[in-house]
NUKOLNU-999633 format. One record per residue (C-alpha): residue number from 1; x, y, z. Coordinates in nm, 4 decimals, padded with zeros to 6 digits. Example, Ala and Ser with C-alpha at 12.3 -4.5 7.8 and 13.67 -1.06 7.14 Angstrom:
<nodes>
(1,(01.2300,-00.4500,00.7800));
(2,(01.3670,-00.1060,00.7140));
</nodes>
This chain:
<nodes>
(1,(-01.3216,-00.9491,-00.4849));
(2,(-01.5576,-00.7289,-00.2938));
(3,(-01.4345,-00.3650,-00.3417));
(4,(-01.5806,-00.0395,-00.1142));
(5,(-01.5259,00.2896,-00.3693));
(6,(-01.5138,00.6138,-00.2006));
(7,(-01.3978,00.9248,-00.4363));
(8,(-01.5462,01.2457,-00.4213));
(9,(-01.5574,01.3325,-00.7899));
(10,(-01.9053,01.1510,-00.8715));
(11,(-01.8166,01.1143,-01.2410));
(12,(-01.4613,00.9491,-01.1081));
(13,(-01.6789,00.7157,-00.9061));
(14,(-01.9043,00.6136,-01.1686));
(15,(-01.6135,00.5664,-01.4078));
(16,(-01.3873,00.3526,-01.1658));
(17,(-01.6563,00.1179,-01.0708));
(18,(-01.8134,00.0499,-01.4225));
(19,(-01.4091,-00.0137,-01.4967));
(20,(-01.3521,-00.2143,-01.2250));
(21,(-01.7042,-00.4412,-01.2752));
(22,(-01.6096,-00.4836,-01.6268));
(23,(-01.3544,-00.7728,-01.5295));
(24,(-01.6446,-00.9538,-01.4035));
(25,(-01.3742,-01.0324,-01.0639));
(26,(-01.4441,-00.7154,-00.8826));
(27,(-01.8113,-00.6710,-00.7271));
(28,(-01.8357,-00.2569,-00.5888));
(29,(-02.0242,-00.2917,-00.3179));
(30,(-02.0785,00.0352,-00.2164));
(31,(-01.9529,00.3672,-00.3373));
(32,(-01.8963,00.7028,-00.1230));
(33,(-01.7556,01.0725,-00.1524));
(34,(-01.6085,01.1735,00.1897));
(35,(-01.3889,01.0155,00.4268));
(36,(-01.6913,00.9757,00.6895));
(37,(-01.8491,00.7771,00.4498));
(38,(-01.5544,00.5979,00.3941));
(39,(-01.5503,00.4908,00.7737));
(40,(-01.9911,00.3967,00.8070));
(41,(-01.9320,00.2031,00.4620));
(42,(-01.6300,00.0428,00.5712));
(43,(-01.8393,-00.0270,00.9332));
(44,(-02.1512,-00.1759,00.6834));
(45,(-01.9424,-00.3576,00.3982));
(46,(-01.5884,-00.4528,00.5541));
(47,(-01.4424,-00.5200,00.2434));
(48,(-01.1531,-00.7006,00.0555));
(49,(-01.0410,-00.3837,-00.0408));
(50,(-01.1346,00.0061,-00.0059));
(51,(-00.9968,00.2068,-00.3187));
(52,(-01.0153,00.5740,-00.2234));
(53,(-00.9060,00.9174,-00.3280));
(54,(-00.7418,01.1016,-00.0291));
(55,(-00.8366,01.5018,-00.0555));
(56,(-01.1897,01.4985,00.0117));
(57,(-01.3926,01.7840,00.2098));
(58,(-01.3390,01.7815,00.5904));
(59,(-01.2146,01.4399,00.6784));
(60,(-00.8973,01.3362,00.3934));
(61,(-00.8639,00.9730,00.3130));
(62,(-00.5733,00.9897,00.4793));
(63,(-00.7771,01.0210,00.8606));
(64,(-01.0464,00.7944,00.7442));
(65,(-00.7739,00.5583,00.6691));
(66,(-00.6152,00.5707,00.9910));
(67,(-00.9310,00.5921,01.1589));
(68,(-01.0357,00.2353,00.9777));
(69,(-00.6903,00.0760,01.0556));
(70,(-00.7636,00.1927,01.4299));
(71,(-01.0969,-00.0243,01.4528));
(72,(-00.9471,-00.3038,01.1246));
(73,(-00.5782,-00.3706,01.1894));
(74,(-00.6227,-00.5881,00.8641));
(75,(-00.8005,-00.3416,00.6805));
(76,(-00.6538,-00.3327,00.2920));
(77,(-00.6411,00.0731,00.2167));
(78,(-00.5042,00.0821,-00.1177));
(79,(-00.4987,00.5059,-00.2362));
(80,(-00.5798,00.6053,-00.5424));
(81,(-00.5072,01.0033,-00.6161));
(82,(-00.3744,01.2572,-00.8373));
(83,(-00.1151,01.4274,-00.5997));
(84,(00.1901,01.2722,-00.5743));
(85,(00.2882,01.4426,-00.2640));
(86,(00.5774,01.3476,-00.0700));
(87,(00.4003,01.3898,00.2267));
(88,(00.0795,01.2114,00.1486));
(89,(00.2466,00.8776,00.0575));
(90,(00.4844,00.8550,00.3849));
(91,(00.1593,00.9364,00.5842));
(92,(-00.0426,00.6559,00.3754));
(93,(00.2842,00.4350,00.4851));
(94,(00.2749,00.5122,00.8193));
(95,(-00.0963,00.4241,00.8699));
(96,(-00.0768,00.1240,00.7151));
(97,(-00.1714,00.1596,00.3624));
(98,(-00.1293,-00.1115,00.1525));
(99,(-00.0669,00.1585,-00.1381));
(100,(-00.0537,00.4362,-00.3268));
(101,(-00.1152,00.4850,-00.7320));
(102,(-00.2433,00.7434,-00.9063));
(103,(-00.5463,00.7873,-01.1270));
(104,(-00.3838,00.8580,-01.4257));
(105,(-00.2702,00.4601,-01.4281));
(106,(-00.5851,00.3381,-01.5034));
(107,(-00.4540,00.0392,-01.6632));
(108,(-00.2391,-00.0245,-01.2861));
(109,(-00.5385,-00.0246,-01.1226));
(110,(-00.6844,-00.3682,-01.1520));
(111,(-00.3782,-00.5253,-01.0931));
(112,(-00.3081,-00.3578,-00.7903));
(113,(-00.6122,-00.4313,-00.6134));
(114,(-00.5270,-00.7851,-00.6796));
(115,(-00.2198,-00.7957,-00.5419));
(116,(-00.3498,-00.6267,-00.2228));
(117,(-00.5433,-00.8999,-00.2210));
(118,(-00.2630,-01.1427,-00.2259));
(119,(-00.0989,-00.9357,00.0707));
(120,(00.1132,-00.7155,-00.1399));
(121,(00.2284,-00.3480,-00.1026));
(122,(00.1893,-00.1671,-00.4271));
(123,(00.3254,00.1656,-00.5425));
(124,(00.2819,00.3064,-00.8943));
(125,(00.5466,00.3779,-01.1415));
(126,(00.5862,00.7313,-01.0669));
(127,(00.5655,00.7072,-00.6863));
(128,(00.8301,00.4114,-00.7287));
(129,(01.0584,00.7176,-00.8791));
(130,(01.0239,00.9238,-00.6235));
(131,(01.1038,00.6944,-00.3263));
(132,(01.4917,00.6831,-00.3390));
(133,(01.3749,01.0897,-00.2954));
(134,(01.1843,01.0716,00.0433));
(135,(01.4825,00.9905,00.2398));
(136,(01.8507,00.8601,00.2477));
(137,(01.7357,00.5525,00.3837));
(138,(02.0890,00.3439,00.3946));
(139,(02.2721,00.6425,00.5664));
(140,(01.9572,00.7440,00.7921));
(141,(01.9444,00.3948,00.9640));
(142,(02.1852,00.1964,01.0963));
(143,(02.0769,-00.1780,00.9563));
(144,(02.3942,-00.3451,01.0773));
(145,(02.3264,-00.2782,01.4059));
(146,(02.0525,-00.5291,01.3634));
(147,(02.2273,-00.7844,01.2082));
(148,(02.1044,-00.6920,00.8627));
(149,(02.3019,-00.7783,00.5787));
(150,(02.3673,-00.6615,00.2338));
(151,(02.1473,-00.9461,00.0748));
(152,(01.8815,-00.8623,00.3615));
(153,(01.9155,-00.5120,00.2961));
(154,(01.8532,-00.5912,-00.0826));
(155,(01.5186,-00.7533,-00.0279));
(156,(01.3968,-00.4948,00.1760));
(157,(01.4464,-00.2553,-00.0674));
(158,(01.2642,-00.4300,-00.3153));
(159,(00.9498,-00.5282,-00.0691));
(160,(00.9523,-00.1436,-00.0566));
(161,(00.8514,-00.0565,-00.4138));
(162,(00.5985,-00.3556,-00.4163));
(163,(00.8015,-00.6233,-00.5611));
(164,(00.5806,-01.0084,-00.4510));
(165,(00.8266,-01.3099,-00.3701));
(166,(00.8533,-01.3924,-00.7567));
(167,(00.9647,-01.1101,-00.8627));
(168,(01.2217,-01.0308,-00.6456));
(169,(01.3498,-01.3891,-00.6231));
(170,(01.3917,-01.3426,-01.0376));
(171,(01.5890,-01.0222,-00.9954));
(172,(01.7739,-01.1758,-00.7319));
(173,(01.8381,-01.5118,-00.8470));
(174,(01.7284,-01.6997,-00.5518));
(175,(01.4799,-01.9294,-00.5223));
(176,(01.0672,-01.8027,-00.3774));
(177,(01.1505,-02.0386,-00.0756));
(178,(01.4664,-01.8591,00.0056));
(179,(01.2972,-01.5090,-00.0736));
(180,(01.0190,-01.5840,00.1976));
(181,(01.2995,-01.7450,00.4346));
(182,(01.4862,-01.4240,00.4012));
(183,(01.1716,-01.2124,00.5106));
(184,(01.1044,-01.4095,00.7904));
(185,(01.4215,-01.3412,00.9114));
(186,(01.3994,-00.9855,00.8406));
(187,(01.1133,-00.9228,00.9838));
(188,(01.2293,-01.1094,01.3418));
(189,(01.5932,-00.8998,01.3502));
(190,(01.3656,-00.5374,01.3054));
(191,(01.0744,-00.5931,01.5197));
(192,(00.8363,-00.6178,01.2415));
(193,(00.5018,-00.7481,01.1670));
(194,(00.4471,-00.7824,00.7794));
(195,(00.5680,-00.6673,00.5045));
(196,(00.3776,-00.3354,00.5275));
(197,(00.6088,-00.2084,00.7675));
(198,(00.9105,-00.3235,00.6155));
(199,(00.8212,-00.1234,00.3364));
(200,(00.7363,00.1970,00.6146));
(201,(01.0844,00.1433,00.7788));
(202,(01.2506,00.1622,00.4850));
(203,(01.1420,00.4444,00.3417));
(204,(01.1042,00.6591,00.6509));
(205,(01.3735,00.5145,00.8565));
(206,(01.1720,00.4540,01.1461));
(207,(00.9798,00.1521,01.1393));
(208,(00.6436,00.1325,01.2908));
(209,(00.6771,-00.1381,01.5377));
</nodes>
């Protein structure tokens, strides 16, 4: 897995990557410390996956993301931070962030690059608490009006805290084929185009179609 790095903490840099190398998976291919060096690198490397912290000097990670998923519609942004702010993770959603954990995880963080990888949306523990939080999603949408049902309505809930097709067919008792059936569906009825913005109409009640 070919990684891009961009933190502006240099000691934070140098930390994560020796981490991340240490699985002998994960090859850092470059590392940066602003957000405009997020978007050359990203130009240069176009990696699996860019891992980066979101307050940094004049450009966040937050407008270098969206200024990557402008150019990369496919681009995997997966934020790694120590704010949990409200704000900051339904603007990572809305760009098109494939997610959000925080540094303190460390042990989260290999794992979540990989399932980026696999096409997966991934939220930390403690942003995971906070999401029924950000909005009253069942009352701020009307998901009947699309034809959604309760079972429907179910799944999309759990796509939106980063659950993959096995795990949510185990907590569901239905079978991965059904699962994937289900989110084909889904994403036909809302307008949708992957699971990414499932996971952004949920939890802002707007979609991003």
């Amino acid at each position: 897995m070919r990684v891009l790095l961009i933190d502006d903490d240099a000691l934070v840099a140098i930390s994560l990557k020796t981490i991340l190398e240490a699985t002998n998976q994960i090859n850092v291919v470059a590392t940066g410390c602003s957000g405009e060096e997020a978007v050359s690198l990203y130009d240069e490397y176009q990696p699996d996956v860019l891992l980066m912290d979101i307050r940094m000097g004049e450009m966040s990670g937050l407008v270098a993301g969206e200024k990557i998923l402008a150019k990369y519609a496919d681009a995997n942004i997966l934020y790694l931070t120590t704010f949990m702010d409200d704000e900051y993770i339904v603007k990572a959603l809305n760009i098109g962030a494939k997610g959000y954990i925080l540094k303190q995880d460390f042990e989260g963080i290999v794992p979540a690059l990989e399932a980026v990888v696999k096409g997966q949306s991934v939220f930390g523990a403690d942003i995971v608490g906070k999401i029924p939080d950000l909005i009253d999603k069942k009352n701020g949408f009307d998901y009947a009006s699309y034809g959604i049902s309760d079972k429907e309505y179910e799944i999309i809930a759990e796509i939106a805290t980063g659950k993959s097709n096995k795990e949510i067919s185990a907590k569901l008792f239905l079978s991965e084929g059904t699962v994937r059936n289900y989110i084909s569906v889904i994403l036909e009825k809302l307008k949708l185009r992957d699971r990414t913005q499932l996971a952004v109409f949920y939890l802002t009640g707007q979609g991003n179609s």
